[in-house]
N, C-alpha and C positions, 0 to 999 in steps of 0.2 A: 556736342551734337549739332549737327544742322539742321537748322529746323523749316528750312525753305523746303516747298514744294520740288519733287522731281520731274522731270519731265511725262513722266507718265501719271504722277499722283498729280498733274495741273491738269491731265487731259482727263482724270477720273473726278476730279473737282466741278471741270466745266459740266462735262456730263450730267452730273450731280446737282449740279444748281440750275440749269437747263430742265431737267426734268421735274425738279420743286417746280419754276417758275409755271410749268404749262400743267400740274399736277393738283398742289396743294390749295387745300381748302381754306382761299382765301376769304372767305366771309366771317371766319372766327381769329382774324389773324389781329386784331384790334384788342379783341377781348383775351384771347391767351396771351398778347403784349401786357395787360395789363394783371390780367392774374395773379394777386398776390402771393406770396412766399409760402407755404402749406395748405395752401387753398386753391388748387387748382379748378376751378367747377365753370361751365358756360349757362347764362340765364335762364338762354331757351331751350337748352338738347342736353341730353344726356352725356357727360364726358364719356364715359365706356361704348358706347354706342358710338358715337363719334370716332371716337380712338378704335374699335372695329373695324370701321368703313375708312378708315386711313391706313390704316394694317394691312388689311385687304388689299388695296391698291397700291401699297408698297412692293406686299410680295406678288402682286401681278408685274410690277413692272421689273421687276427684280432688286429692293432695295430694301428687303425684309432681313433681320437677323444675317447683316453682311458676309458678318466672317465665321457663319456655319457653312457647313459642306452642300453643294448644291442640291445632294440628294434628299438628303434632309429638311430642304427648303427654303436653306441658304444662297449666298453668291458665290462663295469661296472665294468671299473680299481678303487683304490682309488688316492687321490690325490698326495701321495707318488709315488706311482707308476708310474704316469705321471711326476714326476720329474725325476724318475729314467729310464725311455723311453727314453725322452728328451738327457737327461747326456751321454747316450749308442747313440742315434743315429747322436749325434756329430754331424757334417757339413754337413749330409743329410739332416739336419733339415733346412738348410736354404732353400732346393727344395720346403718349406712347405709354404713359405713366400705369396703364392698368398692365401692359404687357412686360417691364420692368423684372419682377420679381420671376417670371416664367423665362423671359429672355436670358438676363444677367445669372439666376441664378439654377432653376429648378431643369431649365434645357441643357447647362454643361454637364449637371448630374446625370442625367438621366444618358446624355452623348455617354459621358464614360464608362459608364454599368449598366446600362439597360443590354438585352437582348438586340439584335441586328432589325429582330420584325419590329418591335417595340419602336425603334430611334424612325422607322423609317413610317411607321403607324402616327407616332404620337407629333413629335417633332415639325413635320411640315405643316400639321391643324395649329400647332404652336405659334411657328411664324408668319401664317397668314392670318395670325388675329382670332380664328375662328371658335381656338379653345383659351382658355386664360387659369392660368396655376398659379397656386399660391403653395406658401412652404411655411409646414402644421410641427415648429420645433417648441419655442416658447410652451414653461407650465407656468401655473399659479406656484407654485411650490419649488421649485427649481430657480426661478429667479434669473440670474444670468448664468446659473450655472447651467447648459444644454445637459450634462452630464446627467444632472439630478433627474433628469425626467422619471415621471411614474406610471403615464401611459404603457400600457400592459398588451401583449398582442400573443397568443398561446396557442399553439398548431393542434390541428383537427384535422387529419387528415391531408388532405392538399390546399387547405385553406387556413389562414387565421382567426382568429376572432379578439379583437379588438377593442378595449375597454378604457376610457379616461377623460383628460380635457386639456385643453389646447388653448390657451391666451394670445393676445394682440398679431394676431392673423389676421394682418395686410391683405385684404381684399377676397378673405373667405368667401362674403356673401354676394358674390358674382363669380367666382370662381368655377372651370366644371373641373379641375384635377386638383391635388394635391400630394408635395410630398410631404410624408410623414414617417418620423421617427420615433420607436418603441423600446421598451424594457421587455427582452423576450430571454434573459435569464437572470434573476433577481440574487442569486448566489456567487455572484463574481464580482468584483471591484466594477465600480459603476461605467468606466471608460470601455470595459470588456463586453458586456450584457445588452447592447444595444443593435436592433436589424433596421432595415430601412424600408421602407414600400412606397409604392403611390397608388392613390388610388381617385375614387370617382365620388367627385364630392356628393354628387345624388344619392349615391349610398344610400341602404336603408341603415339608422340608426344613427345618421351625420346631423347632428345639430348646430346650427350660426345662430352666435347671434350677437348682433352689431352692437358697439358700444360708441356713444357718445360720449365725443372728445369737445374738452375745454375753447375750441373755434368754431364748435357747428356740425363740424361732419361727422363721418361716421366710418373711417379708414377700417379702422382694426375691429376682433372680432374677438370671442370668444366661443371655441370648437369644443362639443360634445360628441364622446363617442358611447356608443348603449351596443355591445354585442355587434359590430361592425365585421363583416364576412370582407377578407382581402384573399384572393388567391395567390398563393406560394409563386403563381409566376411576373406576379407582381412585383417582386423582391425586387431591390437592387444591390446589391453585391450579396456577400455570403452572409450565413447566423452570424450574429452574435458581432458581426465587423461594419457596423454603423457608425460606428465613431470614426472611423475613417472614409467612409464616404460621404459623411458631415462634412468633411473638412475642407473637399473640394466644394461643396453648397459655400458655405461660410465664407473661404478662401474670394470667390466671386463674390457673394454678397457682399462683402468687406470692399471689395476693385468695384463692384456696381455701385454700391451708394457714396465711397470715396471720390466716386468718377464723376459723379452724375449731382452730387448735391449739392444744391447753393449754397454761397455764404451769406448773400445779399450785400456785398462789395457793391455791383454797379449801383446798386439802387439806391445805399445810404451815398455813395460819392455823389449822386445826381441830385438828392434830395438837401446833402449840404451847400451845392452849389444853388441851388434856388429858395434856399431859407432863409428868412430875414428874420433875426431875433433882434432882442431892443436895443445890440451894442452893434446893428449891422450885420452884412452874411454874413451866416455859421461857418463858413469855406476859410474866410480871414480870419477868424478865433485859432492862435496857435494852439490853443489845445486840442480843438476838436482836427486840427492840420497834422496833427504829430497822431493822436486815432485812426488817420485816415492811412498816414504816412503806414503805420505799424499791421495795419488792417490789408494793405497794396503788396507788401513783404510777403505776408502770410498766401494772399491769394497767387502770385507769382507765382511762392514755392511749390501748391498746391498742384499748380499745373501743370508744372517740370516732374514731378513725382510721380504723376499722372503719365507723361511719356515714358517715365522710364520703364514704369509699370507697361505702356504699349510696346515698347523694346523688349522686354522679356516677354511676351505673347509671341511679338513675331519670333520669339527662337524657339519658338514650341514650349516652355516654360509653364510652368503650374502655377496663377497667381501666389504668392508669399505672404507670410507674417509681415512682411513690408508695408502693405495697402493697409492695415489697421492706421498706420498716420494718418491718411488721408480724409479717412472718414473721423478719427478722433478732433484732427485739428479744423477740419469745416465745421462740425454740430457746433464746439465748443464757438467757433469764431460766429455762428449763426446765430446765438442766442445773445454775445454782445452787443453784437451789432444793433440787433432788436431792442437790445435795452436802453442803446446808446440813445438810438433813434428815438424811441417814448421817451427819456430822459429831455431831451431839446424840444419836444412840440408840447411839452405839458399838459396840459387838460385834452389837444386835439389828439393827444395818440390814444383815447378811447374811443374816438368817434370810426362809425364804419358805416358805407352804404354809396351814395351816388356821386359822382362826379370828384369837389378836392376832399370827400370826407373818406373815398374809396381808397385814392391817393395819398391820405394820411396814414390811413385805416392799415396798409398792407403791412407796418410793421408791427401791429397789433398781432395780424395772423401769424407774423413769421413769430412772434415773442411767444405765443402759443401753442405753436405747432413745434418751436424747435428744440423742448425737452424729450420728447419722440423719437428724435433725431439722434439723440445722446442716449439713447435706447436700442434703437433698434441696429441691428448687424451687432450687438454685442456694446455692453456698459462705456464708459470710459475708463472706468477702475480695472476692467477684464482687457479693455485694447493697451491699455497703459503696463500691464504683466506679459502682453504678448509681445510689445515690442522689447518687452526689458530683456526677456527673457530669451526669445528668438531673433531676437534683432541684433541686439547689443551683447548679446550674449552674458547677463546678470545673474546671479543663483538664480532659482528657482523659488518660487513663495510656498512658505512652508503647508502643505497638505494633507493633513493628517489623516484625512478619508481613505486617502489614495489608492492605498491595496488592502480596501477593509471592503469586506464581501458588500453589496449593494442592501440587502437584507437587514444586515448588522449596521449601517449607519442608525443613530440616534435620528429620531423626525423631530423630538421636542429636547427645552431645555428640562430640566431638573428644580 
């Protein structure tokens, strides 16, 4: 692969960073440089808020959700070119982070099965920031299995009604849509019995509510649903064929957060080179040189797999079981790295707050924020069976639910 600029991808480049220079909101550009690893937040302003009025002005200028279709409120960038966006808007990009899950994953769904009024309704409030969705898969109960879900959704007429609960929803409590996935036949193998809808988180009978996480914030969520009214033209694809229009959600959420996650690579490289431990810099200890060495490998490969993954978009391609590496080998390499880091500052990687305690501090965030990471888009033990199995093509792990009516699963042991 070549991976130099084209003549035309340098004049979409210049374009590109020409228009950050005279655009972006350079007065947070200090504080999002220095924003630690799962803790994205500004002192004074609201990240959401923020990240609205940058959204906004994105999709004014034309630079919102690239490689959607214009109509819909895109550029009808190609998929290079969104990488090449991306690369230029450097640390403004993390302002983007509430639009993330609506971008990457809830807007290709709904592009692909929603109605025509629907795409052209919902879609453009999407990429100009103005609405923000989140995606209502995760149970208490279910685990990582999506399949198990017990959320219940039973037709009345031209309407649903909607009964359950929804765990670690990413940005429920600002949220105005979500999609969401139901048990709408309890009689058939649990992969069969599943329909999909979105709907309007104001809902009446829509319950959030935020849960505090081990670093302060308050990401994820726990969704209550009490008799929830969804109209039939809500739907996205047919009864009962939910599982398969999961898999295009999933499919991108897997390429979104494989794409888009940090490892914390530049930051442990930068903080070994400026470490002085009692046998001199940490950068000359071959051990921690051969960490770095093995940790530089990883991040390389990460990025190449990353293109290739953009080489199959531009052929019109449906993300793959492929992008499960991406995101399995960042989390994993996320939380070393965190630990490697508190490992070498000893008592100072508890400390957090202003100026070198902030600076010590960020791998605190990222050691606490990055089991999350190895959660969400799906376990390591679940992306570890997808690549076996659809990758490499391995048996299959044995399933003994598999064609046993959803009803007739055991919920306890004996």
């Amino acid at each position: 692969m070549n991976f130099d600029d084209t003549p035309q991808e340098a004049a979409f480049r210049t374009e590109a960073r020409a228009w950050i220079a005279a655009n972006a909101p350079k007065q947070y550009e200090a504080e999002l440089s220095k924003s630690s690893l799962g803790r994205i937040s500004l002192a004074k302003d609201d990240i959401v808020d923020v990240g609205k009025a940058w959204q906004k002005q994105k999709a004014e200028g034309g630079w919102a959700c690239l490689h959607w279709p214009k109509e819909y409120g895109g550029r009808g960038a190609t998929p290079i070119e969104k990488v090449i966006w991306q690369q230029e808007e450097g640390v403004y990009g993390k302002l983007t982070q509430p639009f993330q899950i609506g971008e990457g994953m809830c807007g290709p769904t709904v592009m692909a099965f929603g109605s025509e009024e629907h795409k052209r309704h919902y879609l453009p409030k999407l990429a100009s920031g103005e609405q923000i969705w989140c995606q209502l898969f995760s149970e208490p109960a279910g685990g990582s299995d999506v399949a198990g879900l017990r959320t219940r959704a039973e037709k009345q007429g031209d309407n649903w009604i909607v009964n359950g609960q929804k765990i670690w929803t990413s940005g429920a409590h600002y949220s105005d849509y979500g999609l969401l996935i139901t048990r709408t036949d309890p009689n058939v193998p649990k992969h069969k019995g599943l329909t999909m809808f979105f709907l309007d988180m104001k809902s009446k009978g829509v319950e959030v509510r935020p849960i505090k996480q081990a670093n302060g914030m308050q990401e994820f969520n726990e969704v209550y649903f009490t008799d929830v009214v969804i109209p039939d033209s809500q739907r996205l694809g047919n009864v009962g064929d939910g599982w398969n229009v999961s898999l295009t959600t999933l499919m991108n959420e897997r390429m979104s957060i494989g794409a888009r996650l940090a490892t914390g690579f530049p930051e442990i490289f930068e903080f070994c080179s400026s470490l002085m431990t009692e046998d001199g810099p940490a950068i000359d200890d071959r051990a921690t040189r051969s960490k770095l060495a093995g940790w530089a490998v990883k991040a390389s490969g990460l990025k190449y797999t990353s293109y290739r993954a953009v080489s199959a978009l531009s052929k019109g391609e449906r993300p793959g079981p492929e992008n499960s590496i991406g995101k399995l080998v960042a989390g994993v390499m996320l939380q070393d790295i965190a630990s490697y880091a508190m490992d070498l500052q000893g008592a100072a990687g508890a400390l957090t707050g202003a100026a070198e305690e902030l600076a010590t501090g960020q791998f605190q965030q990222m050691l606490l924020s990055a089991p999350s990471m190895r959660i969400a888009g799906g376990t390591d033990e679940i992306l570890r069976n997808i690549i076996a199995e659809r990758v490499l093509g391995l048996p299959g792990d044995i399933r003994v639910d598999k064609d046993v009516p959803f009803n007739k699963i055991p919920t306890k042991g004996r």
